[in-house]
VONU-345126 format. One record per residue: x, y, z of N, C-alpha, C in turn. Coordinates in steps of 0.1 Angstrom, whole numbers, plus 5000, padded with zeros to 4 digits. Each point is the difference from the previous one (the first is absolute). Layout:
<atoms>
XYZXYZXYZ;...
</atoms>
This chain:
<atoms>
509850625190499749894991501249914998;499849895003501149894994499949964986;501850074996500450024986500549764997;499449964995500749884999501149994988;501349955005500849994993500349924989;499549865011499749864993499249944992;500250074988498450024990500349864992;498849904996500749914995499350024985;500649944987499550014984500149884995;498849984999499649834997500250014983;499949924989500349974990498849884998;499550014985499349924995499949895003;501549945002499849855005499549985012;500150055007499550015016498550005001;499450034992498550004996499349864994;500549934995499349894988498949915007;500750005017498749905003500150065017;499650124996499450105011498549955003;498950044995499149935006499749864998;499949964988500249864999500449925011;501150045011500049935010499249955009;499450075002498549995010500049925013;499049995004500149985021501149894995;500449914993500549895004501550045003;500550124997501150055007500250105013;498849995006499850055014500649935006;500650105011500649915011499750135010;500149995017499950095011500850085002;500050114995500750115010499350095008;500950125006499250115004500350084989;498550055003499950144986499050145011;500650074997499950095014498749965009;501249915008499449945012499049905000;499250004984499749844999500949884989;499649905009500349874994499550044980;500950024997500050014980500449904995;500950044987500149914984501150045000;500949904996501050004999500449954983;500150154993500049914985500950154997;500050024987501050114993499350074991;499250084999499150134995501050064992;499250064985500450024990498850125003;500650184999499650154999500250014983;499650014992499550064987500050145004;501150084996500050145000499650124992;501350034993500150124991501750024997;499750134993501550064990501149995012;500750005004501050045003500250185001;500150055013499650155002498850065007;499349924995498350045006499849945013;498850065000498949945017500149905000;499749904990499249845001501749895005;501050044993500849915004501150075017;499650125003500350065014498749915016;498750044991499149985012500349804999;500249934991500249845000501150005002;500950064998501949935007499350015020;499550065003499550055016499349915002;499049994998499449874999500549935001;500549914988500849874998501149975013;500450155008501049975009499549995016;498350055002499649945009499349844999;499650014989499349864999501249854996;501350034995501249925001500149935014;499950025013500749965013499149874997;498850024997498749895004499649914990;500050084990499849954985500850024989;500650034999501349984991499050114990;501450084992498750074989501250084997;499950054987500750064989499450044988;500350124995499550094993500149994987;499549994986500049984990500050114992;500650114992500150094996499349994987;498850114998499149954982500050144994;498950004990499850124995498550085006;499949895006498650085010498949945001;498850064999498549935004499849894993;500150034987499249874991500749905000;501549995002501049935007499849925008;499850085009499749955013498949904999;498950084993498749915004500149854991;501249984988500149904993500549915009;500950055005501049895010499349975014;499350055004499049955012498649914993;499750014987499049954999500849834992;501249984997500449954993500649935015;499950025013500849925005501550015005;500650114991501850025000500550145011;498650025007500250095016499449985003;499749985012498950015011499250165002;501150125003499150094997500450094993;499650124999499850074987499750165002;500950104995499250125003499750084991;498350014998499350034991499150135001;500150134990499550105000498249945003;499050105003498749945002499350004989;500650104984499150014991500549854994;501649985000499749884994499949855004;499650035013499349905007498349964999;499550124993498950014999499749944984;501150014993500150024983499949795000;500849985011500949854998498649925004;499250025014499349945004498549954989;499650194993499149984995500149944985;501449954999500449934982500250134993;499950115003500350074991501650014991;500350074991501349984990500750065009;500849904999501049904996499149855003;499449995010499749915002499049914995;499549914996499149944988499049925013;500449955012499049975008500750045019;498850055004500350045013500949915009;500950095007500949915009499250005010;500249875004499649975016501450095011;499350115007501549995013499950085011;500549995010499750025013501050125007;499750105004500350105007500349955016;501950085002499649985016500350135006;500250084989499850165007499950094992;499650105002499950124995501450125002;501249994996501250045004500450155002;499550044991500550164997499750064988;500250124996499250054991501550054991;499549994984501150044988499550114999;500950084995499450164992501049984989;498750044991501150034991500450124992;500749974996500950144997500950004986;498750154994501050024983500850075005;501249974995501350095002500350074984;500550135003500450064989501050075003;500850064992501450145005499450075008;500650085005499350125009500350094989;500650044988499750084992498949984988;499549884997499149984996498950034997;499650064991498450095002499049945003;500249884998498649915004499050055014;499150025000499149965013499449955004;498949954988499449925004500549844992;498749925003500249854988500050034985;499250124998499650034986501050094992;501250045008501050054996501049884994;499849905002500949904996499449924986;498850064994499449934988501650004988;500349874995500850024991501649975001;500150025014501650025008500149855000;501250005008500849875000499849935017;499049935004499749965010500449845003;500450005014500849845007498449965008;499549884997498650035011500449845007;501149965003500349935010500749864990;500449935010500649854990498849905000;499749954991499449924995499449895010;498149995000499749945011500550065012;500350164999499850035018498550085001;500050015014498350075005500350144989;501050075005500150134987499350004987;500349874992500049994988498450015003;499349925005498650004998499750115002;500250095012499850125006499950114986;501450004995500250074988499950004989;498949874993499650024989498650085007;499249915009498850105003499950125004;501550085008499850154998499950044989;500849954988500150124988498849984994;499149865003498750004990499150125010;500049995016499150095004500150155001;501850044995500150114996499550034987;499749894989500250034989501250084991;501349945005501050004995500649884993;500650024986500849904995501650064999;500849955003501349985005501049904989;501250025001500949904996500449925012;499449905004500549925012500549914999;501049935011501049955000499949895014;500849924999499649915016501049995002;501150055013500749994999500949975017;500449965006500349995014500150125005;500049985016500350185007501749994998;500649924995501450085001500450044987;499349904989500350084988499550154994;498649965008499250114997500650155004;500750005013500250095008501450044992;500849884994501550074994499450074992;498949964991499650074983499450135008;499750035008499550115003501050095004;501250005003500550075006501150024988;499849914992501050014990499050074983;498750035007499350124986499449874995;500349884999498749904992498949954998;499750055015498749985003499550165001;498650015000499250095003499250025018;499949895002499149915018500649904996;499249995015500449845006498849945007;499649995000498749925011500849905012;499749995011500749925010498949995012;499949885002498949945011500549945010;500150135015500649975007499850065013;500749955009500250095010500550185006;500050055005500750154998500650015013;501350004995500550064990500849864995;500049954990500849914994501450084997;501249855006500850064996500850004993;499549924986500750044985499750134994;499050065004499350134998500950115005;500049975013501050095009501450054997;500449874993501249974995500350104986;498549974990499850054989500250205002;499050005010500050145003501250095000;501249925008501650045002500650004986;499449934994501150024984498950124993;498950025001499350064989498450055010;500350125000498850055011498649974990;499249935011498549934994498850075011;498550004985498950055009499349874998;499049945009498849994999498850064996;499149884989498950134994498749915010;498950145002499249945007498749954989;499649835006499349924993498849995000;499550115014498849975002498650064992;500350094987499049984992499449914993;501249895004499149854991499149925008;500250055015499449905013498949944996;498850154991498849935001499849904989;500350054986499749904994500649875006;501350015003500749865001499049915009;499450095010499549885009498249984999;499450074987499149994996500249874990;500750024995500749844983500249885014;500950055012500649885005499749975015;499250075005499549975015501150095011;499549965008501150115015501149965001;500749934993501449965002500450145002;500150104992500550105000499750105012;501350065004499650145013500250085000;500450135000500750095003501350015006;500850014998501250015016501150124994;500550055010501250094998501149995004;501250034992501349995002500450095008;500649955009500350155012500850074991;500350125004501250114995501550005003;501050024993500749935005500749884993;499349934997500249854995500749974993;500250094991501249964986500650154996;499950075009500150105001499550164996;498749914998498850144996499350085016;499850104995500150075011498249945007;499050014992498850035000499749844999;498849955008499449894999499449924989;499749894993499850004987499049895001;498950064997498349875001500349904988;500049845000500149914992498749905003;499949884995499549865002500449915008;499749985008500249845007499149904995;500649905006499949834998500349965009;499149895012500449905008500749914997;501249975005500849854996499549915011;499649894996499549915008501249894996;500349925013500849844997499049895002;500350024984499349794996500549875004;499049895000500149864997499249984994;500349854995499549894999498949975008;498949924998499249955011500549885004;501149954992500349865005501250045010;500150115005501350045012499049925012;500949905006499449955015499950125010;499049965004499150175009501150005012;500549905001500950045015501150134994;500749924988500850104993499850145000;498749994993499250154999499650125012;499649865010500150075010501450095009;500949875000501550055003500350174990;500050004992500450134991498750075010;499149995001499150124997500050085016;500749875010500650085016501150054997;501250004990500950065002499850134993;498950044993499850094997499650095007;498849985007499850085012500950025009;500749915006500750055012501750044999;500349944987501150074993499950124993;499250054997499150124997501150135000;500750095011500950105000501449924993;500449904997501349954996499549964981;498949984997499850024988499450134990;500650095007499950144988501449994995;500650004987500950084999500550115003;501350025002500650125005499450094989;499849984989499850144988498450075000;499149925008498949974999499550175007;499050064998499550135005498449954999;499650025011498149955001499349934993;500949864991499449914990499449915010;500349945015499849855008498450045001;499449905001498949965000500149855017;501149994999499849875009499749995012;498650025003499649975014498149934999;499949955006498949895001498750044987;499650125003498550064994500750024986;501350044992500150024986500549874998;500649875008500449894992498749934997;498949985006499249944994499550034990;499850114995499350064986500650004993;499649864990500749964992499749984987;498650085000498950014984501150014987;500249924994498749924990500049865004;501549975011500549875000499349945017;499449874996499950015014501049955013;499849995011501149965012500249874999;501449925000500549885004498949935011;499749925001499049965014501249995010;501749934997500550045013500450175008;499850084985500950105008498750115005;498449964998499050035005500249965014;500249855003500049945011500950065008;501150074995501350025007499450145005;499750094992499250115005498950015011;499149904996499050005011500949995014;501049864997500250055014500850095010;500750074988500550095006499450135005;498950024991499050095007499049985013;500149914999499249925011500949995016;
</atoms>
């Protein structure tokens, strides 16, 4: 796999008139191998540590030669989906429950966002962390304790009020970043952590070296959760190993799908949605263990959101 070194971290200002630019700042390049857009793309990420700002620094560093593009570091989904629907990124990487939450107006949102999918990227798991001395095992062991269920406005946070209602747990919760979260835990202040991510994340990893951590398994909430909230939800398992538990551990998944705007010009759209496919082995992160999704038949499925018309186009003809 090529490890990229040249990761670039874009800053708020580099955003303000990200899409707002529109065709009228096209110009011709090549964009693998076709004639593209030559403008400067604005990635809407995540925390610093996690999946979302590893799999977009990779990104941003194939799609830079052709299209200029740099990374925007947030607190996550609902983040994200503010600043793509607002214009201040072009795109956006958004869990699928709260892609589904944003589209249909649900809260937070008072009326449905219009926005456009140009892939289906890879899959989050997420993962309660607790001590490994910890008695907890399940969700229902934590009624009352001192819980982190992500920083404010990330996919977690939504994830995590809805587990403890489908566990029927109430908690003392807290919203708090993966790095704060992870010192208070290792420092006795916290009880969990919730973290929506890739596996093995490696602030986690990191956490595990100061303060040996288990994962609890989530999947007795599967059904309700996806009875209240639709299939967003899946099964998936943490290999063994991972943070250094011996035994495999069954959690939840979430598709992360990358947003736009419908006002992204389709060539644009299209450009990203080839470099996805054929850049494909150079965008896993190195920490990444059986989360990629990126090859033709999972980037299109992109339910709740529908496909960009360019990066449909760009698909068709790549399949073709």
């Amino acid at each position: 796999m090529n490890r990229r070194s040249a990761l670039r971290l874009g800053l708020a200002a580099l955003g303000l008139g990200a899409v707002g630019a529109g065709a009228a700042g096209l110009t011709g390049r090549a964009v693998g191998g076709h004639r593209g857009p030559a403008r400067s793309l604005v990635v809407a990420a995540g925390e610093p540590g996690g999946f979302y700002v590893e799999f977009a620094s990779l990104l941003a560093a194939r799609l830079d030669a052709d299209l200029g593009a740099s990374v925007r570091p947030t607190d996550g989904s609902r983040s994200n989906l503010e600043l793509v629907h607002d214009r201040r990124a072009d795109l956006g990487l958004v869990l699928a429950d709260s892609a589904a939450t944003a589209t249909g107006g649900g809260p937070p949102f008072p009326a449905p966002l219009p926005l456009r999918a140009i892939g289906r990227v890879y899959e989050n798991y997420m993962q309660l962390v607790v001590a490994e001395e910890d008695p907890a095992g399940a969700v229902a062991d934590l009624a009352g304790r001192r819980i982190s269920l992500g920083a404010p406005g990330s996919g977690a946070a939504l994830f995590g009020e809805r587990l403890l209602a489908a566990s029927g747990v109430t908690a003392a919760v807290d919203h708090r970043s993966l790095t704060e979260a992870a010192a208070d835990l290792a420092a006795g202040r916290l009880d969990a952590l919730l973290w929506s991510g890739g596996v093995p994340t490696p602030a986690l990893v990191a956490l595990a070296a100061a303060r040996p951590i288990r994962l609890l398994d989530l999947t007795a909430a599967l059904a309700p959760l996806r009875s209240a909230h639709g299939p967003v939800y899946q099964r998936v398992v943490v290999p063994p190993g991972t943070y250094g538990h011996r035994a495999a551990v069954a959690t939840i998944g979430v598709a992360n799908l990358l947003l736009t705007s419908p006002a992204l010009p389709d060539d644009v759209a299209a450009a990203v949605a080839r470099v996805l496919v054929r850049a494909a082995p150079d965008l896993i992160p190195p920490s990444a263990v059986g989360t990629q999704y990126l090859d033709l038949r999972s980037l299109i499925t992109t339910a709740p959101v529908p496909l960009h018309p360019g990066a449909a186009a760009a698909y068709r003809d790549l399949h073709g």
